[in-house]
C-alpha positions as CSV (number, residue, x, y, z in Angstrom):
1,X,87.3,84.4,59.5
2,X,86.9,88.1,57.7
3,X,84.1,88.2,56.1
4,X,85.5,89.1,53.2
5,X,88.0,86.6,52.7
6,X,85.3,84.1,54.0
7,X,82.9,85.4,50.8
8,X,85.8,85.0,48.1
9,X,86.5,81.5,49.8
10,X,83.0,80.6,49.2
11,X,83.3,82.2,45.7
12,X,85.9,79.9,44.8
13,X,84.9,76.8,46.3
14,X,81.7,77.3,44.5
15,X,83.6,77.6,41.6
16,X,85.3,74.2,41.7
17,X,82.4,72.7,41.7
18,X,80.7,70.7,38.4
19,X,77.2,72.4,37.5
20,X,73.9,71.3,36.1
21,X,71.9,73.7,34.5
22,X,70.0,75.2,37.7
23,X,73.0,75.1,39.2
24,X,74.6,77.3,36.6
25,X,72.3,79.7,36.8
26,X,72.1,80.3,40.6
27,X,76.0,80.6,40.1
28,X,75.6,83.4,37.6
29,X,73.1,84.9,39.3
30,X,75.0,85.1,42.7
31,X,78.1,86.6,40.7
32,X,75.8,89.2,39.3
33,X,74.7,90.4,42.2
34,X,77.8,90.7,43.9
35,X,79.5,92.8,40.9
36,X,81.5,90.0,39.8
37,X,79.9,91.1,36.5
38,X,83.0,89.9,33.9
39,X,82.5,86.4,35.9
40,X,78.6,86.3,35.1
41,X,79.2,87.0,31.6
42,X,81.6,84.3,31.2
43,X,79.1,82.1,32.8
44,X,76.6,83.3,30.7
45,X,78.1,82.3,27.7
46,X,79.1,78.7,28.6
47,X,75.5,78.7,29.4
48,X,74.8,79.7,25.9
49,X,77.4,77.3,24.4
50,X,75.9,74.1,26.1
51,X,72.1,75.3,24.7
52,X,70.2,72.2,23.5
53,X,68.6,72.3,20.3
54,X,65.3,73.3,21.7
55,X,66.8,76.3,23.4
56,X,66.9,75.4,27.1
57,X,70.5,76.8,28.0
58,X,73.6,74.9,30.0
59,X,72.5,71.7,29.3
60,X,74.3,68.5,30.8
61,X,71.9,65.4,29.2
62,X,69.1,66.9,32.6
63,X,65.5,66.8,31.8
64,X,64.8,69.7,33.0
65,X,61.9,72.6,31.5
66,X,62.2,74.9,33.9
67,X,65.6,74.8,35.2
68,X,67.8,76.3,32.1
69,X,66.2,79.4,32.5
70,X,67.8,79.9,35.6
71,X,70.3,81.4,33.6
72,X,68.6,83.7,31.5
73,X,68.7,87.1,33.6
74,X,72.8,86.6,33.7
75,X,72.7,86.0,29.8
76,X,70.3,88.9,29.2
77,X,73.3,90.9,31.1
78,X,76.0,89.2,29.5
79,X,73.9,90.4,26.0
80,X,73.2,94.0,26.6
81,X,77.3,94.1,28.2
82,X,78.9,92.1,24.9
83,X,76.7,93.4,22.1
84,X,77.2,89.9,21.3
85,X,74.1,89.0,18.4
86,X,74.5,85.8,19.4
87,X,74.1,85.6,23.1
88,X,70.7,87.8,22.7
89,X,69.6,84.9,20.1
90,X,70.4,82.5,22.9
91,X,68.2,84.7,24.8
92,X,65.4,84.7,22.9
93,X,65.4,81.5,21.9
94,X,65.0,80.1,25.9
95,X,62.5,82.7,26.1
96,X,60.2,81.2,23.1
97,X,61.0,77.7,24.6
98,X,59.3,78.7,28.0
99,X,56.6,80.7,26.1
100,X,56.0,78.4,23.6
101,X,57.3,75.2,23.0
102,X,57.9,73.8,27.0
103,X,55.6,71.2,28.0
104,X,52.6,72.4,30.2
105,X,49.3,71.9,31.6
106,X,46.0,73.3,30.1
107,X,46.3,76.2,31.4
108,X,49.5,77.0,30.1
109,X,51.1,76.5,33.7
110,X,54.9,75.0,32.6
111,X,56.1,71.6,34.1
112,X,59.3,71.1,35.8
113,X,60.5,68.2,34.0
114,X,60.2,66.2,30.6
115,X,57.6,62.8,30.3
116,X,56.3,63.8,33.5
117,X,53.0,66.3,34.0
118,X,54.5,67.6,37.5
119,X,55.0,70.9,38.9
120,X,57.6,71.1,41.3
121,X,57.9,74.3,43.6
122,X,61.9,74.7,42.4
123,X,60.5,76.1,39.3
124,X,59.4,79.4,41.0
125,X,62.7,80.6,41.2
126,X,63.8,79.0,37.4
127,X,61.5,80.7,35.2
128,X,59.5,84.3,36.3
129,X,62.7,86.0,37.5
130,X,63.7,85.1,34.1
131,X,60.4,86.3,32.2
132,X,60.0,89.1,34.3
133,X,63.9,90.3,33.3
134,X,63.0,90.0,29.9
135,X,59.8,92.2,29.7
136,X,57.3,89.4,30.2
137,X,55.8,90.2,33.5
138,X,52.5,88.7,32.6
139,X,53.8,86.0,31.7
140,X,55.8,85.7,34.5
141,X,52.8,86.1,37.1
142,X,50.7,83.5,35.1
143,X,53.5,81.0,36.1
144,X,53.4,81.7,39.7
145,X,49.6,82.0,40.0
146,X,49.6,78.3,38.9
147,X,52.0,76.7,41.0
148,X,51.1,78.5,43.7
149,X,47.2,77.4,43.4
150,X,48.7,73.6,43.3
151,X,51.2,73.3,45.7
152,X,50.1,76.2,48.2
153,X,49.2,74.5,51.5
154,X,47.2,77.6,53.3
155,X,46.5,75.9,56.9
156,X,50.7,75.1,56.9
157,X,51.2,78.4,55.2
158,X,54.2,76.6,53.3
159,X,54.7,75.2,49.6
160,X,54.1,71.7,49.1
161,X,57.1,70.6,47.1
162,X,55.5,68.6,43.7
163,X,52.0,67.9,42.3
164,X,51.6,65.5,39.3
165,X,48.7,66.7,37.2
166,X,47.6,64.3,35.5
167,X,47.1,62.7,38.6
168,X,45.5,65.3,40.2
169,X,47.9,64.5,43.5
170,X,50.7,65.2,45.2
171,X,53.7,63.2,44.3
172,X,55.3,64.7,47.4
173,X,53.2,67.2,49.6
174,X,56.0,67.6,52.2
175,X,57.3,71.0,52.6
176,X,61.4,71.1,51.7
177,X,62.6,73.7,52.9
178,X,64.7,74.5,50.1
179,X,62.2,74.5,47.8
180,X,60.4,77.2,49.9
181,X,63.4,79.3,49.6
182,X,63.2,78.5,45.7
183,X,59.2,80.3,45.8
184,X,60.8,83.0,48.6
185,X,63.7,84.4,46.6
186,X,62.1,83.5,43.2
187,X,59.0,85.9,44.3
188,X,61.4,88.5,45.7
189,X,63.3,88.6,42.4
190,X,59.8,89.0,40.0
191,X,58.8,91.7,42.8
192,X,61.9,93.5,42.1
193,X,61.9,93.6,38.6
194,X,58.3,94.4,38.2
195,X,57.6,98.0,36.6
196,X,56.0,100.7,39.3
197,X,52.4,100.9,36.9
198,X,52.1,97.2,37.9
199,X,51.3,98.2,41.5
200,X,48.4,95.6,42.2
201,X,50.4,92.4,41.0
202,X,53.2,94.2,42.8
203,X,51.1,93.8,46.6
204,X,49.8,90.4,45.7
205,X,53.7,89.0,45.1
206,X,54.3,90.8,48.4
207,X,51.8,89.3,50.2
208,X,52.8,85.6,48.9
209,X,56.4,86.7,50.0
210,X,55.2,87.5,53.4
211,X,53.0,84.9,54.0
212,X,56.0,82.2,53.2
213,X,58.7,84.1,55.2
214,X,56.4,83.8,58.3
215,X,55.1,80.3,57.4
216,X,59.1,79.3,57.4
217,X,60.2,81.6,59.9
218,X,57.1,79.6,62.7
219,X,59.6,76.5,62.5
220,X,63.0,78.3,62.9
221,X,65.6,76.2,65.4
222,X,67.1,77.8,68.4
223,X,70.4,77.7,66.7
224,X,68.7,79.8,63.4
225,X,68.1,76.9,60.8
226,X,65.6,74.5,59.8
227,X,64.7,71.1,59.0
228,X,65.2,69.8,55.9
229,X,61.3,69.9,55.9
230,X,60.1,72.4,57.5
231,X,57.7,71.3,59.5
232,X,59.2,67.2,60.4
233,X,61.8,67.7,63.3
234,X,62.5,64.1,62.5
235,X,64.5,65.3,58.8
236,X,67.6,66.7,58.8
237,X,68.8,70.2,60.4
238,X,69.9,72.1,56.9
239,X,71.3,75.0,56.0
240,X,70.5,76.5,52.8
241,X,66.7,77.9,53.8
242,X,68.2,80.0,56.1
243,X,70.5,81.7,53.5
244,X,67.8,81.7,50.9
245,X,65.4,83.9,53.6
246,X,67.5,85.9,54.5
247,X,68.4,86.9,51.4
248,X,64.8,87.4,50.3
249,X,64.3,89.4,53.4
250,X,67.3,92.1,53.1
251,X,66.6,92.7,49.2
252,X,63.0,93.3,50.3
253,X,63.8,95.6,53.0
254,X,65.8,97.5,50.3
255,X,63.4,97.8,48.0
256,X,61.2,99.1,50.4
257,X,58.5,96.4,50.2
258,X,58.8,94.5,53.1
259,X,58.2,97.8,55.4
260,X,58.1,96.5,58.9
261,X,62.0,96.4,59.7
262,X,61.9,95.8,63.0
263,X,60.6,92.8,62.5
264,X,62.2,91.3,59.8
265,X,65.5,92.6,60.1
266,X,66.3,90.6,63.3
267,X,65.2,87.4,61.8
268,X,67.4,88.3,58.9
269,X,70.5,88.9,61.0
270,X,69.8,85.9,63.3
271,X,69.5,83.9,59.7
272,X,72.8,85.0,58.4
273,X,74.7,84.5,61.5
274,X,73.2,81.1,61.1
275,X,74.4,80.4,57.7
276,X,78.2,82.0,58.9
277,X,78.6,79.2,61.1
278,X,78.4,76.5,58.8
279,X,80.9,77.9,56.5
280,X,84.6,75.7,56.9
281,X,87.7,76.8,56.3
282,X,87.6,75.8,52.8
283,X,84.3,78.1,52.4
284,X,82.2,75.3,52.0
285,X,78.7,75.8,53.1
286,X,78.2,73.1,55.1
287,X,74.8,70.8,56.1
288,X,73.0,72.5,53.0
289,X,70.5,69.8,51.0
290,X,73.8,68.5,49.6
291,X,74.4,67.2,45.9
292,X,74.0,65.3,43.8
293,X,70.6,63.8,45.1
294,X,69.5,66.3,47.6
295,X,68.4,63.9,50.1
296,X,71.2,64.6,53.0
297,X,73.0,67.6,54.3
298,X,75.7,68.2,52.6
299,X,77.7,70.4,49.9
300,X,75.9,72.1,47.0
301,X,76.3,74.6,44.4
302,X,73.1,76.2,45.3
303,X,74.2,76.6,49.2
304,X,77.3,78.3,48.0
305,X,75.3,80.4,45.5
306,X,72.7,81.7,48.3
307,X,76.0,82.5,50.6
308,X,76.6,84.8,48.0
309,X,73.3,86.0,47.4
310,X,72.6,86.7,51.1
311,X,76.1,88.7,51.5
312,X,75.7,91.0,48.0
313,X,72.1,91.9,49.6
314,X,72.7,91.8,52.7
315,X,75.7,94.7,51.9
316,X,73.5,96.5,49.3
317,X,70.9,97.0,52.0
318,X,73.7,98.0,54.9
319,X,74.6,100.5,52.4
320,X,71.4,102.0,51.4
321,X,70.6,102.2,55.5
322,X,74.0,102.9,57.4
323,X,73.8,100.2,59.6
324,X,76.5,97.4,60.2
């Protein structure tokens, strides 16, 4: 199939497709990125329609705390674009839910769901890109200092996926893979958006970047994907890591912060390919951690999304470089 007719197939596919919040999000974040621009902003505002009361956006009757912002940096966008008073209030209004009003531990680290005291790993991709878009970059790296001091696993070098705090214990310490792409391209999209005087932060985000990209990339499959945890051949072969890597690793080579290229590039090629041959003819992505209860491979929102994702930064950094 042509790439680009397979892309707008998986556009549309994803498309059809009912959205929770997170999923929402990742959707308008994946049309951003790709310069479907009028899309995201349409997106954007049936985000801000659904808003819940306490400000968490494209609400659905979820519990989630984390997982509305997801949609934040497309209604930022969609604000600035429109002019629109009301979609900046929507804005701001998520922004002083995470800032202020979201449940959290004592150290102001934000759980990922309502009633519960856990900190899931998902959560790194919700909420600093978000607070990071929006001007709040300490903020932001407060957040990821304290899920990654939870659910960090150095002798694995991978994430744990979620760590109840009042328990002081891991509610599950296996290592999803998705949910180290959700840390991967969450870090990459904070790194980007940092400003250049915040050098130091910059290099430690890096480094975290680097050190799960090669903590994933140890378990990679002959055929380019992973198991649904990374590190249990026994779970499922799945799909959406590898998009989710890649992704992180061609907007890093763009922006100049993941330097060694001759390295990473490869593995980023060798992950796309991957991800090209699970797309069908409808441009579904096919074997991701499929919907709605992410136990089996499947169909999701999110492996559609990261299709996207991976293609708009894998073009942006062919451009910026000259190579095919």
């Amino acid at each position: 199939m042509d790439n680009s007719v397979m892309i707008e197939k998986v556009k549309q596919a994803m498309l059809a497709m009912q959205r929770y919040s997170w999923e929402q999000g990742v959707a308008a974040q994946a049309l951003l990125e790709r310069g479907d621009t009028g899309l995201a902003i349409l997106m954007a505002k049936e985000a801000a329609h659904r808003q819940d009361v306490g400000g968490r956006l494209a609400m659905l009757g979820e519990h989630g705390v984390t997982d509305p912002a997801a949609n934040g940096a497309a209604l930022l966008v969609a604000a600035r674009a429109t002019s629109d008073p009301a979609l900046m209030a929507a804005a701001e209004k998520m922004l002083d839910y995470l800032l202020n009003q979201a449940p959290r531990a004592a150290d102001g680290v934000l759980y990922h769901v309502d009633g519960q005291p856990q900190m899931w790993i998902d959560s790194m991709y919700m909420a600093p890109p978000f607070l990071a878009a929006a001007g709040y970059h300490q903020a932001a790296l407060h957040q990821i200092a304290g899920w990654h001091q939870r659910l960090w696993n150095p002798a694995k070098q991978l994430y744990s996926h979620i760590w109840d705090e009042g328990q002081q214990a891991f509610v599950r310490a296996a290592c999803w893979g998705v949910g180290n792409g959700w840390a991967a391209a969450g870090l990459t999209r904070v790194i980007g958006a940092l400003p250049p005087e915040m050098r130091a932060e910059k290099l430690r985000l890096v480094q975290m970047l680097r050190e799960v990209l090669n903590g994933c990339l140890a378990h990679q499959r002959e055929d380019g994907l992973f198991h649904d945890v990374v590190d249990e051949p026994t779970t499922f072969v799945e799909t959406n890591l590898a998009q989710m890597l890649a992704y992180s690793i061609y907007r890093g080579l763009r922006g100049g912060w993941l330097e060694d290229a001759d390295a990473y590039r490869p593995a980023a090629d060798r992950l796309r390919a991957a991800a090209h041959r699970k797309v069908d003819d409808a441009g579904l992505v096919q074997d991701v951690c499929g919907a709605p209860d992410f136990g089996h491979p499947g169909t999701a929102v999110e492996g559609q999304a990261f299709f996207l994702l991976m293609e708009a930064a894998a073009a942006d950094f062919q451009a910026a470089t000259g190579r095919s």
